[in-house]
Structures are given as structure tokens and as C-alpha cells.
C-alpha positions as CSV (number, residue, x, y, z in Angstrom):
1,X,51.2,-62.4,-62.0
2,X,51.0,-58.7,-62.5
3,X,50.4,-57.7,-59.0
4,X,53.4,-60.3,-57.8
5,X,56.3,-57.8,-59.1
6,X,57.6,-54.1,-58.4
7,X,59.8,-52.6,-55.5
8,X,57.7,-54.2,-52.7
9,X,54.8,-51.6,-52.6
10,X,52.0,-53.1,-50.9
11,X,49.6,-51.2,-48.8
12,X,50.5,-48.1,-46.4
13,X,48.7,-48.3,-43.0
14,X,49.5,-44.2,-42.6
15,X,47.7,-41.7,-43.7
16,X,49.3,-39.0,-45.8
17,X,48.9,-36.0,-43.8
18,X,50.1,-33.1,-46.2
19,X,46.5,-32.7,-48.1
20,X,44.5,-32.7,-45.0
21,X,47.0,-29.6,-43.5
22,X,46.8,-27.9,-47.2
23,X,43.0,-28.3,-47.2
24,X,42.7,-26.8,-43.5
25,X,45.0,-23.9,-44.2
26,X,42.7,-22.6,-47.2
27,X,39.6,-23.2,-44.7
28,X,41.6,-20.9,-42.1
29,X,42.2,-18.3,-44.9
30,X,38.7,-18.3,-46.1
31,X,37.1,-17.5,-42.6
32,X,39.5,-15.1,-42.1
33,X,38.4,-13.1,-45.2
34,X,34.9,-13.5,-44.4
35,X,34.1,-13.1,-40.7
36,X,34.7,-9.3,-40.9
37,X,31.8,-8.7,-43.4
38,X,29.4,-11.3,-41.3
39,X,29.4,-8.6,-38.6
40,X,25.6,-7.3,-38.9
41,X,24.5,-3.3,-38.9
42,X,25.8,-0.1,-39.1
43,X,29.4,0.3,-38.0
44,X,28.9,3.0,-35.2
45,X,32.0,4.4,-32.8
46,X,30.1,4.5,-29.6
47,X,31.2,5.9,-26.7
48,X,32.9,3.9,-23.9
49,X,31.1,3.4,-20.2
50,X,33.3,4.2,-16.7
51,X,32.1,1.0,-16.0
52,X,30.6,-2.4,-17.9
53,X,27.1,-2.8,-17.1
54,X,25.7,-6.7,-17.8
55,X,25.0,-7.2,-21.7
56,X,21.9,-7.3,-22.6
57,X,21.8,-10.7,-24.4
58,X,18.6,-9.6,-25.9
59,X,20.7,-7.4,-28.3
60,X,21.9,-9.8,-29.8
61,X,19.0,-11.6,-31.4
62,X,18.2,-11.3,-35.1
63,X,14.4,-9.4,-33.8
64,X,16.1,-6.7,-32.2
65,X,15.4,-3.4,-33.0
66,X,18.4,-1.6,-33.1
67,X,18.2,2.4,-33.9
68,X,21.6,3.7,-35.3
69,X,22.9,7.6,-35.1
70,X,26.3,7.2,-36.9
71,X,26.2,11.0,-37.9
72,X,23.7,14.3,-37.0
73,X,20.6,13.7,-38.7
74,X,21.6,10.6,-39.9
75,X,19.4,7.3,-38.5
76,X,19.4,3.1,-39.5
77,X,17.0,1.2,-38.0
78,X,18.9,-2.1,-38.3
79,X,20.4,-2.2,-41.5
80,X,18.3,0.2,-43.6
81,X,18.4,4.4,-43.7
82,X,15.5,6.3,-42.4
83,X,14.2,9.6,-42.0
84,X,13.4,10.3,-38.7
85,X,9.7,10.6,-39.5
86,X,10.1,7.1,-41.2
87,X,11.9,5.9,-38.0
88,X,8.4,6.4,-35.5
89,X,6.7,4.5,-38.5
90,X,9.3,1.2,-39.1
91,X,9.6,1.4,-35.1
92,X,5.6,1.4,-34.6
93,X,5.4,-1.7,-36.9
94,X,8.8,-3.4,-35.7
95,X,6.7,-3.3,-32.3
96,X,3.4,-4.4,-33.4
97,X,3.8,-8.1,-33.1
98,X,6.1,-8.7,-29.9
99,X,5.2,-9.4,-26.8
100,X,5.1,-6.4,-23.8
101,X,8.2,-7.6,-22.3
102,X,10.0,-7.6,-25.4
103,X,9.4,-4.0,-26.7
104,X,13.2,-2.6,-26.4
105,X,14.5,0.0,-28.4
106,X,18.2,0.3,-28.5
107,X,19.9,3.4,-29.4
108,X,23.9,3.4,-30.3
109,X,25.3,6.5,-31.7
110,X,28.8,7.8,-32.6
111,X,30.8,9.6,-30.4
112,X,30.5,13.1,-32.7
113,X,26.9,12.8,-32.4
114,X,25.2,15.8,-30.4
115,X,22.9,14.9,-27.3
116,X,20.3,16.8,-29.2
117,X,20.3,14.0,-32.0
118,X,19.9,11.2,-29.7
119,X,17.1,13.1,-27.2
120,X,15.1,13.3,-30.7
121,X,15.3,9.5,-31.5
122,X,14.4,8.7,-27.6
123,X,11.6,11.0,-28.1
124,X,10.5,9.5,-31.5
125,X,10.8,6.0,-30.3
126,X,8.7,6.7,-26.5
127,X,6.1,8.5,-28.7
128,X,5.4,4.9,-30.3
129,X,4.6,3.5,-26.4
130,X,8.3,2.4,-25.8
131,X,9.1,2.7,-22.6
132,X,12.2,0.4,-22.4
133,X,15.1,1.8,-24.0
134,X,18.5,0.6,-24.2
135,X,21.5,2.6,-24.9
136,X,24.7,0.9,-26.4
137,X,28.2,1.1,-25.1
138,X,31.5,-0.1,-25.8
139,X,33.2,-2.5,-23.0
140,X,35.7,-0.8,-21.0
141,X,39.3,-2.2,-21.1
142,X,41.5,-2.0,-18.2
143,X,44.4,0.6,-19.6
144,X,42.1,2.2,-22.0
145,X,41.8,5.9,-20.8
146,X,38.0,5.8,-20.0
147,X,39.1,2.8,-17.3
148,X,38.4,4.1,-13.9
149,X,41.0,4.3,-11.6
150,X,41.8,1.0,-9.6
């Protein structure tokens, strides 16, 4: 007889909806907070093309080899801070085991960075037998001031 009495509860068909919204809005905060520190290598402002070339999708891939001139005589390959000596080196042995058609060398460096700087790294990296080299650029954004003229 205990489950004959109270004020006519019985079973809800709906589903409460409040938690689920709750639990997706903390989701939502979380990956906001985190995707900016998922963003991989060394933050670099590079200089902006007069026009977008095709991307590379190569680039992207966790095996690329990605030489980065944020300041003069300052060079990542990847992640990690090199000299330049110890760039030809890590570059020689980043090469070693890929294929022919896979040996690219991509150079990004910051806009204060002097041609001389990044003529070096070119020349470090074709002394290890590279002769694909890609240099990175931002997207151009039609109003930006580098936009050519329509």
C-alpha cells in the first residue's frame, strides 16, 4: 500500500533538460580555455603574401619539419631552440628516414627578421641536400592593407 498514496506522482515521460544544458555549457567553457594552448610551435608574426598561394597540406602533419626565425639569430626547429650549427645537425637527422619526395623544409620568420637571417637558415638547410623549401605566409584578407587592389 505504500506506493498507492501521494499527490499523483507517477512516472514523467520528459526528460529534464536543465542538467544536460548546464553540463554542455561547462564543456563549451572548457574548450574555449584550452584550444588556444593546443595550437603547436613557435608563435611567429609572419609576413602577409599579395596573393594566397594553395596550402601546402603537407605543413600540417605532425612529421613536418618546420624551421622557425621569430627573432635575429634566434631559430626553433619545431618546438625546441637551436643554434644554427645545431639546426644543419637536427635538420640532417629529421631527413634521414623520409622518403625523397617528402624532404621539405619550411621556413616561417617574423616580420622584424632581416633577409640576411633567413638566407642563412636556407643556406644551412640546402647544405644538408634539401632542395624543396617552403616558406610560410599568412592568408591575405580582403580589406587587410597587403590585399591587392580589386
Amino acid at each position: 500500500m505504500g506506493m498507492q498514496g501521494g499527490g499523483g506522482g507517477g512516472l514523467q515521460s520528459e526528460i529534464n533538460v536543465t542538467p544536460m544544458v548546464d553540463v554542455m555549457l561547462v564543456l563549451l567553457i572548457i574548450f574555449m580555455v584550452i584550444t588556444p594552448f593546443l595550437q603547436s610551435g613557435v608563435t611567429v608574426a609572419i609576413p602577409r603574401g599579395m596573393k594566397n598561394p594553395d596550402e601546402d597540406e603537407a605543413i600540417n602533419k605532425e612529421s613536418a619539419i618546420i624551421v622557425a626565425i621569430p627573432k635575429d639569430n634566434q631559430y626553433y626547429l619545431n618546438k625546441t631552440q637551436v643554434s644554427i650549427d645545431e639546426l644543419k645537425s637536427q635538420v640532417e637527422k629529421a631527413l634521414a628516414h623520409k622518403k625523397e619526395e617528402e624532404k621539405i623544409v619550411y621556413i616561417k620568420s617574423g616580420v622584424e627578421v632581416s633577409y640576411g637571417e633567413v638566407v642563412k637558415v636556407i643556406n644551412a638547410v640546402r647544405e644538408k641536400g634539401v632542395d624543396k623549401i617552403g616558406l610560410v605566409a599568412d592568408k591575405v584578407k580582403k580589406g587587410s592593407p597587403a590585399a591587392p587592389p580589386s
